[in-house]
C-alpha positions as CSV (number, residue, x, y, z in Angstrom):
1,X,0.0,0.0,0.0
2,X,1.1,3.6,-0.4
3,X,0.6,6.1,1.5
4,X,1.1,9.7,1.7
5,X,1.2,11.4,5.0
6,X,0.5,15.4,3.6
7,X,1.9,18.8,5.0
8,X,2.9,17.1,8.7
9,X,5.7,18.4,10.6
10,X,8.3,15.9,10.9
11,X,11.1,14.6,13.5
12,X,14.0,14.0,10.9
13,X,17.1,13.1,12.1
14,X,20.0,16.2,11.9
15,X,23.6,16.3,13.7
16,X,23.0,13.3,15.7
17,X,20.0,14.7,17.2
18,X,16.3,16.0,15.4
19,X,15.0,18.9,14.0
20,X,11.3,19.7,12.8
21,X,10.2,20.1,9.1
22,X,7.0,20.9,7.5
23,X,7.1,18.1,4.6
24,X,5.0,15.0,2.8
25,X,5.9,11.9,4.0
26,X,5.5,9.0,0.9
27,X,5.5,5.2,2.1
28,X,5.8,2.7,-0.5
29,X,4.9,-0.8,1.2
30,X,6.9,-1.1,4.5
31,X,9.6,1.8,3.5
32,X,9.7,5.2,3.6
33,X,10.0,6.0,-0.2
34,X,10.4,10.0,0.1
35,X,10.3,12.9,2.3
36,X,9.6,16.4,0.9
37,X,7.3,17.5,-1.9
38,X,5.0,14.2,-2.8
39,X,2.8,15.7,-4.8
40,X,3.5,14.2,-7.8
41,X,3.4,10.8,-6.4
42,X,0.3,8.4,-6.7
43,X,-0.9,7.5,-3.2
44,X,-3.6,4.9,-2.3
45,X,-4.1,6.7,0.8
46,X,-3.6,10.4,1.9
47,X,-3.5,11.3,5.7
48,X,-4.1,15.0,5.9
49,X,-1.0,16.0,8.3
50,X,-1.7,19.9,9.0
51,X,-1.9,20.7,12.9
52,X,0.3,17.1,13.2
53,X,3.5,16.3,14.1
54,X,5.4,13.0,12.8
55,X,7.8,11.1,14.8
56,X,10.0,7.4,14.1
57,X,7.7,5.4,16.7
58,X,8.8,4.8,20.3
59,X,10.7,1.6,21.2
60,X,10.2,-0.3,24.6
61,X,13.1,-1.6,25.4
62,X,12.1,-3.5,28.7
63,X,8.6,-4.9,29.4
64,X,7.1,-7.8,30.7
65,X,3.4,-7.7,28.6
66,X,1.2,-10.3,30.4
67,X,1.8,-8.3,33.8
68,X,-0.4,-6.1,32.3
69,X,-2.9,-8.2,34.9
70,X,-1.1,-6.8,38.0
71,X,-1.7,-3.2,37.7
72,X,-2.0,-0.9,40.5
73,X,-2.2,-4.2,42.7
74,X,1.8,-3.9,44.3
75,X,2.3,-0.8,45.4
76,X,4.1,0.9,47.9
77,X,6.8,-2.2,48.3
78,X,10.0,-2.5,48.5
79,X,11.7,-4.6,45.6
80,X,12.0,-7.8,47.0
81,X,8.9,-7.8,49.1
82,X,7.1,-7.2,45.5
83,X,8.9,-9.8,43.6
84,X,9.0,-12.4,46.0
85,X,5.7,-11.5,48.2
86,X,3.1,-10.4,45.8
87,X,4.1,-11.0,42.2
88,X,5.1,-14.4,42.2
89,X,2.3,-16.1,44.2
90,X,-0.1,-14.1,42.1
91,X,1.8,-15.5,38.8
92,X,1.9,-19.1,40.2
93,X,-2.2,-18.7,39.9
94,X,-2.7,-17.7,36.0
95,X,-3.2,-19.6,33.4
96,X,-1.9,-19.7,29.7
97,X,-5.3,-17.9,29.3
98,X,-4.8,-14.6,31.5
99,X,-1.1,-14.5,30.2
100,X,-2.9,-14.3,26.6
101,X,-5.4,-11.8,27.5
102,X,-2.4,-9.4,29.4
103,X,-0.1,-9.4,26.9
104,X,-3.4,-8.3,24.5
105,X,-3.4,-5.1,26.8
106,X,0.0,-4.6,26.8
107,X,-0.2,-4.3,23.0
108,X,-3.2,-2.3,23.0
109,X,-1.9,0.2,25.9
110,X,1.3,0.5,23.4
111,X,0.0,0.9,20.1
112,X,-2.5,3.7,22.2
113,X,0.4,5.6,23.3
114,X,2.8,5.4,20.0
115,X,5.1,2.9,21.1
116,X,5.9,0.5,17.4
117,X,8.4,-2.1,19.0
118,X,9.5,-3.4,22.2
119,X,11.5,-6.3,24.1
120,X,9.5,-8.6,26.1
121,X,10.2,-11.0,29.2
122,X,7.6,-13.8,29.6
123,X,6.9,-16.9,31.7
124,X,5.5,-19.6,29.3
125,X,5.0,-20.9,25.8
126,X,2.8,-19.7,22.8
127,X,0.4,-18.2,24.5
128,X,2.0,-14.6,25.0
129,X,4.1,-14.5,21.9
130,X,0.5,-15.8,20.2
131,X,-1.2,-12.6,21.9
132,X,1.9,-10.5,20.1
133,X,1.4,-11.8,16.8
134,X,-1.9,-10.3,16.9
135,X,-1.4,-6.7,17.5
136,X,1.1,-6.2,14.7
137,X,3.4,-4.7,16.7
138,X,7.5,-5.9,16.4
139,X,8.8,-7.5,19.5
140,X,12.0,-9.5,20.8
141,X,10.6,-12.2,22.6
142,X,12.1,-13.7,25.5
143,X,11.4,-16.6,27.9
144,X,12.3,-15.4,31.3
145,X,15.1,-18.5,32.3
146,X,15.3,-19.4,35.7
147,X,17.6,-22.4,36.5
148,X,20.3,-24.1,38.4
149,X,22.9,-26.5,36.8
150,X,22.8,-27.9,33.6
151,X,20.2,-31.0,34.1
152,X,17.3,-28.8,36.0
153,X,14.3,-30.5,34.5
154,X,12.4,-27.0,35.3
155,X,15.3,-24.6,34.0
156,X,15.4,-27.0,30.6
157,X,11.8,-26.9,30.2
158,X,12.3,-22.8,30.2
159,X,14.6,-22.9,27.5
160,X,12.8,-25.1,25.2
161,X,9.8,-22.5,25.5
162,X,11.5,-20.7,23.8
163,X,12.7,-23.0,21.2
164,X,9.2,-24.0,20.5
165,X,7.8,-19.9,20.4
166,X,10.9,-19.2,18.0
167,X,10.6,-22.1,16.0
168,X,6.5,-22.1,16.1
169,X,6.6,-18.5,15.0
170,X,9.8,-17.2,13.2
171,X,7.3,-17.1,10.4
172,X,6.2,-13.7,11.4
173,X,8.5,-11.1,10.1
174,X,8.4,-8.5,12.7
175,X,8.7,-10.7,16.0
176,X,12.1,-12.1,16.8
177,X,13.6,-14.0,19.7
178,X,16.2,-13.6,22.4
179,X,17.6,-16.0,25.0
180,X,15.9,-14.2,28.6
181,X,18.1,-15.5,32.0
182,X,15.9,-13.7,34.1
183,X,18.9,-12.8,36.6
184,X,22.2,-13.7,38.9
185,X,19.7,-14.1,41.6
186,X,17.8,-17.0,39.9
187,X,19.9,-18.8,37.8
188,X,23.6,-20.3,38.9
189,X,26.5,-20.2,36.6
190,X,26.2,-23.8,35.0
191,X,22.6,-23.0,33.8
192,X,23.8,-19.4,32.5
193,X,26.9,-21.3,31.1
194,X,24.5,-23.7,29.2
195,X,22.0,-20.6,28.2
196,X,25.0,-18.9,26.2
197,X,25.9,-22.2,24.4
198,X,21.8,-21.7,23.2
199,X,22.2,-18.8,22.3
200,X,24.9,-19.4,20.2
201,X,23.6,-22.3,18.8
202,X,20.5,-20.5,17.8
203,X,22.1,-16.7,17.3
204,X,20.1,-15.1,19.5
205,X,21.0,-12.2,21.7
206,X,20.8,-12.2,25.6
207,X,17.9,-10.3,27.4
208,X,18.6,-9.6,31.5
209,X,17.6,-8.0,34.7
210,X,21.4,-6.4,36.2
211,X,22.2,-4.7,39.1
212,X,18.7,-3.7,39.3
213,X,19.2,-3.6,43.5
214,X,21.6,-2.7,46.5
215,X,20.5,-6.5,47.6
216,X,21.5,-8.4,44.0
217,X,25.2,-6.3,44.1
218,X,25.7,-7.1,47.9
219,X,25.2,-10.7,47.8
220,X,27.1,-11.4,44.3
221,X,30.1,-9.9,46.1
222,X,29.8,-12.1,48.7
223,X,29.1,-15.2,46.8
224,X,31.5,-14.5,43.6
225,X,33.6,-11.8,44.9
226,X,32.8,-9.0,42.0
227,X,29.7,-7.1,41.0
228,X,26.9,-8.8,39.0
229,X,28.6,-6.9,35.8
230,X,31.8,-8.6,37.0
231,X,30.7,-11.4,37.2
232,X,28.8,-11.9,33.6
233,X,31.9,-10.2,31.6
234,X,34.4,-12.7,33.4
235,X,31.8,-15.5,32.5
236,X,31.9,-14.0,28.7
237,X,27.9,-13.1,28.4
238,X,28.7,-10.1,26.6
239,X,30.3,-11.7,24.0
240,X,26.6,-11.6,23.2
241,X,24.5,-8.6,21.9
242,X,23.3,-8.1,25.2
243,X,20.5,-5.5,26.3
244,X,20.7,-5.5,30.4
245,X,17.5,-4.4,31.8
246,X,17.7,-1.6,35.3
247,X,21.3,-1.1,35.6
248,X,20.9,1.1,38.5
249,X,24.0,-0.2,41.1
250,X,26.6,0.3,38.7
251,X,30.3,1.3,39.7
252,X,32.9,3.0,37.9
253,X,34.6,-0.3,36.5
254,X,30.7,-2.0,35.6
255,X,30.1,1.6,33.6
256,X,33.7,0.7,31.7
257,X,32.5,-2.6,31.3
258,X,29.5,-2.3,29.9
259,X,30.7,0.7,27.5
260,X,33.6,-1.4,26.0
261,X,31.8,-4.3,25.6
262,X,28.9,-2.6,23.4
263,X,26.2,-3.7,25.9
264,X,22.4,-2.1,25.6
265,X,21.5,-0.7,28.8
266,X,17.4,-0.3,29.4
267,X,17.0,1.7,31.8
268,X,13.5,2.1,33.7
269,X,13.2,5.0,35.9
270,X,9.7,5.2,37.1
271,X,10.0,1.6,38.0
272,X,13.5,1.9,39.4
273,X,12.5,4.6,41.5
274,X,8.9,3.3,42.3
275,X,10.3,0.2,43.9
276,X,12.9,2.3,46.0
277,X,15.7,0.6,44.1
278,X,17.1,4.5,43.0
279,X,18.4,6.5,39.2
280,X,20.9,4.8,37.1
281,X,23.6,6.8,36.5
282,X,22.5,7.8,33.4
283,X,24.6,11.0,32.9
284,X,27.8,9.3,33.7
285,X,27.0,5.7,31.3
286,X,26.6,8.2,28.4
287,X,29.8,10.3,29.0
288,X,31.7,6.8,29.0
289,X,29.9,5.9,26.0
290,X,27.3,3.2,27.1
291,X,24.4,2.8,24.7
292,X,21.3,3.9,26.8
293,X,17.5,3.1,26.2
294,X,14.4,3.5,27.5
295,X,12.2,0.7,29.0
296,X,8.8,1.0,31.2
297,X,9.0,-2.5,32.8
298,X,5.6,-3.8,33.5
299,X,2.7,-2.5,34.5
300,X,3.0,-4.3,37.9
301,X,5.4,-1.9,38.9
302,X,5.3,1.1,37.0
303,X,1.4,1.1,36.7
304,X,1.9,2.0,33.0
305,X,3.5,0.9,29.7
306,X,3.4,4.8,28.1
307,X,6.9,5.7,27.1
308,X,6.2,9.1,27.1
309,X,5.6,8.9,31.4
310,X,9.5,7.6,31.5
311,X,11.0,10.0,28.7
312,X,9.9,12.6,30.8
313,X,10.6,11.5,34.2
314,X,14.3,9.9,32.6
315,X,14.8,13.4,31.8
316,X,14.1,14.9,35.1
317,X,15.1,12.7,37.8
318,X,18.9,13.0,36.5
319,X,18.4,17.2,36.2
320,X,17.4,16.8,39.8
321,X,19.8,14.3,40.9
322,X,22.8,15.8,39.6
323,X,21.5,19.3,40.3
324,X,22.0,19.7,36.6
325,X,19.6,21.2,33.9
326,X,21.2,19.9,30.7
327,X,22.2,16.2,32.7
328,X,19.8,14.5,30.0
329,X,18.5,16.6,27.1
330,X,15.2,16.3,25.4
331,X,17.1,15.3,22.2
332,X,19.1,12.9,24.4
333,X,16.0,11.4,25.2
334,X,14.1,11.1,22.3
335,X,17.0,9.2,20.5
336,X,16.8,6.9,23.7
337,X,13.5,6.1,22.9
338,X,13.8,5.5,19.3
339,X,17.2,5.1,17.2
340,X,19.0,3.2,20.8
341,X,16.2,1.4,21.6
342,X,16.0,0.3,17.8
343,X,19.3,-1.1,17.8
344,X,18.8,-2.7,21.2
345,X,16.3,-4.4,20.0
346,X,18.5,-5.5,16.7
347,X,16.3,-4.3,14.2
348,X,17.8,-2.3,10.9
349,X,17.1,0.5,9.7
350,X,14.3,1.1,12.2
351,X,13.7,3.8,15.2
352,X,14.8,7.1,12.6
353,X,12.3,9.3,10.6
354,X,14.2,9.3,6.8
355,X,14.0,8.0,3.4
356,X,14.6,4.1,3.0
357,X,13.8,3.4,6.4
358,X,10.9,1.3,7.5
359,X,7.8,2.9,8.5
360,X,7.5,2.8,11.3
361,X,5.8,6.0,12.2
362,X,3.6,7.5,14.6
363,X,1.4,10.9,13.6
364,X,0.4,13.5,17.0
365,X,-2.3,16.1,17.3
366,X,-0.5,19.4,17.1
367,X,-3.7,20.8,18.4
368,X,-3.6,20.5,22.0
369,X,-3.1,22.8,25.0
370,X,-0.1,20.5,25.9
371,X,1.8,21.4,22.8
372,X,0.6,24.8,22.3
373,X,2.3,26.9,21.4
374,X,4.7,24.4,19.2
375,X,7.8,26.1,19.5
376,X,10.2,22.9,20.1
377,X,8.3,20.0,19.1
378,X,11.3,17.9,20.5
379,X,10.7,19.3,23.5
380,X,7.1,18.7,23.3
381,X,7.6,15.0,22.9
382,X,9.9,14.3,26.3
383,X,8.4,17.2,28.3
384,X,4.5,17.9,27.3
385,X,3.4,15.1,25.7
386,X,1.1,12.6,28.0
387,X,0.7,9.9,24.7
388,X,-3.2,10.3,24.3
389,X,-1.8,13.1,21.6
390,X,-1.4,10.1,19.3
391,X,-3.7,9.7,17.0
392,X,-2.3,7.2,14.0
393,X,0.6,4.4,14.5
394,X,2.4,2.8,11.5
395,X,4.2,-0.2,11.7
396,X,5.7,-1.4,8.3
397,X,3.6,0.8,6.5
398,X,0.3,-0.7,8.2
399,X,-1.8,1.2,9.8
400,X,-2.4,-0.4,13.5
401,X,-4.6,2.4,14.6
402,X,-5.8,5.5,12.3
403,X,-7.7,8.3,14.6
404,X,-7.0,6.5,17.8
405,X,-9.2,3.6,16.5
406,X,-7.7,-0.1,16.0
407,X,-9.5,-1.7,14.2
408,X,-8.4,-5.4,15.0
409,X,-8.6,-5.8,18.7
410,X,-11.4,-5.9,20.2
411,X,-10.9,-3.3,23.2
412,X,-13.9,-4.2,25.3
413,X,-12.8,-8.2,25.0
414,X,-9.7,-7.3,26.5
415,X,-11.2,-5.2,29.4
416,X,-13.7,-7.6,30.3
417,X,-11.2,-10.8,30.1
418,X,-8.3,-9.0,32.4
419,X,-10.8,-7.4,35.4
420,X,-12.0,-11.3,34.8
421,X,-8.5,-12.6,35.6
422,X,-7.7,-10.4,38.2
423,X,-11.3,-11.3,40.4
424,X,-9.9,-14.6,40.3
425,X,-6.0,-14.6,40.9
426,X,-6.4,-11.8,43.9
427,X,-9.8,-13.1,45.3
């Protein structure tokens, strides 16, 4: 299909950073064909693009989509007490059925707020990555791996979920698949060792939670005698295109680390700083060159999966931490949660606004008191926006949701299914 998106003002990409143009926007099948005067091109499709603004769409580079369930029901607790106290005995009571039916509303909450792609942490087979399929969104997919030694009937039965979601499903062009140890915490090194040789086998990169708390640093020092990031670089796991979820305890050495070694840092603020587990240290991991992105976690712990909520609050937690105003700039963060987040996720040519990329594009109403007057629409997206300016989301040149309507999921379903789960699993 082609379309032409008419006289929109347009992110493109300039100087490593973005600047606004009044243009046309021509997409030929999944690529962006031209940018500039369209007119003479024949569109099947015109989107009238005066009052909007065009952006690359968001990228999520940390979620876990069937916790959609477990909103606003663990708050207010400590880390531990909400991993180990509330989430996981209310986890041990779904079914492959609510996991289906979260993830649905994970995809819906998404496309609703602009976000085209993310990378996903799960806890079982087919039924989440089933749920994906369906919104048309692109995802990295990733069985959360929990194991010890090599011959853990429970820790191999992880792994070959997701052998059976990759090979059940690599048929679908915009999902792909990466091997998820869940953390240091869950897995020894003789299951991790065995999780690498998987990944190589299969060429998949490594999704994982790191140095998300004071607790997990702590005792890995006392069990291994380094850091968690130590301890994984010793071990050879970032050998690996590696996108390490949190970061937040990181010393000087475990910033070198990760900046040599070309890992993907997904950082999650409001859930970092929800949970009482702190800031990242964002300001310094870019001065040393670590490649930052932006994640929301779930919705169990951040309450929401709207990227705009943590490009904001990325932004202004390190201005306030560091006393600093320009710690993390509102270009800075808008090529977190694009371009980075793109190439964290291992997609090409994805995650910029310009000609021969894939369109993958999300269209915002200009005309709103939140970005009026438009005077830096960069600005607008990391500091004003609130995501229910988005009114049109593009993923390969399809058209997921056109005047904040999507057509193919059935919203109410969705609703009614999740409070359905929920009555059960927290009665």
């Amino acid at each position: 299909m082609r379309i032409l998106i008419k006289d929109v003002t347009a992110l493109l990409p300039k100087d490593g950073g973005f600047e606004a143009k009044k243009c046309d926007i021509f997409v030929s099948g999944d690529t962006v064909e031209k940018i500039g005067d369209c007119g003479e091109l024949k569109a099947d499709k015109v989107i009238n693009g005066e009052g909007k603004l065009a952006s690359a769409g968001l990228v999520n580079a940390h979620t876990h989509s069937y916790m959609s369930l477990f909103r606003n029901s663990a708050d207010d607790l400590m880390f531990h007490d909400w991993l180990f106290g509330r989430i996981m005995p209310m986890e041990d009571k779904l079914t492959k059925e609510d996991m289906y039916w979260g993830a649905m509303l994970a995809c819906l909450e998404m496309i609703k707020t602009g976000t085209t792609a993310f990378l996903d942490m799960n806890i079982c087979r087919g039924a989440i990555t089933e749920a994906i399929s369906k919104s048309g969104l692109k995802a990295v997919i990733s069985r959360g791996l929990v194991g010890n030694g090599r011959n853990d009937e429970s820790g191999l039965e992880r792994i070959n979920d997701t052998l059976y979601d990759y090979r059940t499903y690599n048929k679908f062009p915009r999902l792909k698949f990466a091997m998820g140890p869940h953390a240091i915490y869950t897995t020894d090194r003789a299951y991790l060792e065995l999780v690498m040789e998987k990944a190589a086998e299969y060429e998949m990169p490594i999704n994982i939670h790191l140095s998300e708390s004071v607790k997990e640093v702590e005792d890995c020092y006392k069990e291994h005698g380094c850091s968690p990031v130590e301890y994984l670089d010793e071990m050879g796991m970032f050998k690996f295109h590696t996108v390490a979820a949190h970061c937040v305890q990181l010393s000087d050495n475990d910033i070198k680390i990760l900046a040599e070694r070309g890992v993907y840092a997904a950082s999650n603020p409001i859930s970092n700083a929800k949970l009482g587990n702190g800031f990242a240290r964002i300001p310094d991991m870019m001065k040393a060159g670590v490649k930052t992105a932006i994640g929301t976690d779930s919705a169990g712990s951040n309450n929401t999966l709207n990227m705009f909520s943590d490009m904001m609050f990325m932004a202004l937690c390190h201005k306030g931490n560091t006393r600093t105003a320009d710690a993390v700039t509102a270009q800075e963060i808008l090529k977190m949660a694009t371009q980075t987040g793109a190439e964290a996720l291992g997609l090409e040519n994805t995650g910029v606004l310009k000609e021969g990329a894939r369109a993958d594009i999300i269209i915002m109403d200009m005309n709103t008191p939140s970005f009026q007057p438009l005077n830096d629409p960069t600005a607008a997206m990391c500091y004003s926006a609130n995501g229910s300016e988005v009114e049109t989301v593009m993923v390969d040149g399809e058209l997921l949701m056109e005047n904040r309507v999507i057509p193919h999921l059935d919203e109410e379903r969705i609703y009614f299914e999740c409070n359905k789960a929920m009555k059960r699993i927290d009665s």
